[in-house]
N, C-alpha and C positions, 0 to 999 in steps of 0.2 A: 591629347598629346601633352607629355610633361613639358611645361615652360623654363619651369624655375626651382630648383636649379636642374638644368640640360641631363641627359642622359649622359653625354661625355663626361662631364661635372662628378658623376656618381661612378660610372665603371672602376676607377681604382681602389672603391670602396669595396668591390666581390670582385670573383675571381673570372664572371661571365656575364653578360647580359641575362642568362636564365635567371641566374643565382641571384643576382640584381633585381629583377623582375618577383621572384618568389619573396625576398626578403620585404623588399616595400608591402606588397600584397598582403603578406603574413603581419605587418605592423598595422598597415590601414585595415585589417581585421579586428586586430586586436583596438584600435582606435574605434570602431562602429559598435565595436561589442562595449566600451564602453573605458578605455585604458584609459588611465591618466598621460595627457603629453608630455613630451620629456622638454620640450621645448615653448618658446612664446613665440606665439606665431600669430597673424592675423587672418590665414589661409583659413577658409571652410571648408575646404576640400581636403576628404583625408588623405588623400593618395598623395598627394601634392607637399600634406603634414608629415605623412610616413620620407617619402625623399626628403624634405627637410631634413628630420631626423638621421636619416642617415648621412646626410651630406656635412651634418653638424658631428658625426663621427657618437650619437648619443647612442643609434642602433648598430649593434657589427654579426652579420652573420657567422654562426658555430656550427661546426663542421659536424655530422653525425643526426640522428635520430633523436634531440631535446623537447622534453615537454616543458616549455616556460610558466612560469604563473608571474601575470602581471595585474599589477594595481589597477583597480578600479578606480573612477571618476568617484566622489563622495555622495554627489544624487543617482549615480546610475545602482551603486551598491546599495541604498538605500530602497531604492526602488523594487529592487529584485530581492529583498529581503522582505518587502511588504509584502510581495505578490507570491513568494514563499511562505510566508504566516498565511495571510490569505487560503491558499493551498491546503495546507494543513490545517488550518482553521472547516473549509469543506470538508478534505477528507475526513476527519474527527466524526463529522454532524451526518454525514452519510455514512460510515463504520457506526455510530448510536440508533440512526434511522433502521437500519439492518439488521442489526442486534435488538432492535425495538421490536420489529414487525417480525423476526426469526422468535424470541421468546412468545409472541402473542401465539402466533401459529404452534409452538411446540404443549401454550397450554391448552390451547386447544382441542388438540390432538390429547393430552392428559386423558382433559373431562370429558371425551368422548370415549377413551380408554375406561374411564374409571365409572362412565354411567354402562357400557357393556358388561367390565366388568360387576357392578353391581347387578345387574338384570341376571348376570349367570352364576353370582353368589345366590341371588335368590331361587332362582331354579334348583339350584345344590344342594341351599338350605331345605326346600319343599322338599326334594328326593331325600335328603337324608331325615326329615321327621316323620317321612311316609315309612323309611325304611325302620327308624326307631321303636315306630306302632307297631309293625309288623314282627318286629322281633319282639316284643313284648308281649306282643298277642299268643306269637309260637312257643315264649317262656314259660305265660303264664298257663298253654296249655298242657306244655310239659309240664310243668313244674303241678297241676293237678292230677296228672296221671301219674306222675312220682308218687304223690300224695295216697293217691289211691292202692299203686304199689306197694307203700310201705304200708296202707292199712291194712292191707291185705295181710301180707307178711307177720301184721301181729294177731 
């Protein structure tokens, strides 16, 4: 239960006890997450910091659907900025690891590409110098029946 200052203390500040109840709520949030206080206070309790703050007239709630950006604490920004590099820092070294082991595997896959394909360039090569002799054999034995042809002829 709030002690200090009273819930009577604070009602003239909103329009309702909801609205009252949501705005503290939505401060001592933003205090957990990491706000800087608007106030000096000796409280540890944020709930207790966020009434403050409103009772000190520092917080006033705004009618409508606002998204606030509020200042961070200077160790909490700090903090979340390391554990952000951090972050990135991983994901970087995992995106290399990835791209390391994807390039090994694709050359892989190359030089086994490229010893099949040699095995069926040699096969190729074999059938086309068997095919080369063969036509050579059938030229050269045209090419003596021509011969014989034309001595005829003379």
């Amino acid at each position: 239960m709030l002690t200090k200052p009273t819930v009577e203390e604070l009602l003239p500040k909103a329009e309702n006890r909801y609205i009252l109840s949501m705005l503290t709520a939505k401060r001592a949030r933003q205090l957990v997450d990491g706000a800087q206080p608007l106030i000096d206070s000796k409280t540890e309790n944020m709930v207790s910091l966020a009434a403050e703050e409103i009772n000190e007239d520092q917080v006033k709630p705004i009618k409508g659907n606002v998204e606030v950006t509020v200042p961070l604490r200077p160790e909490v920004e700090a903090e979340r900025l390391t554990a952000e590099l951090e972050a990135e820092a991983k994901r970087r070294e995992n995106k290399q690891q990835t791209d390391s082991s994807r390039f090994n595997e694709r050359l892989a896959a190359r030089e086994t590409n490229t010893y099949e394909n040699q095995r069926s360039v040699g096969n190729n090569e074999f059938n086309r110098m068997v095919t080369e002799q063969l036509l050579n054999t059938l030229s050269e034995k045209n090419f003596f029946n021509n011969d014989e042809e034309d001595d005829d002829d003379q």
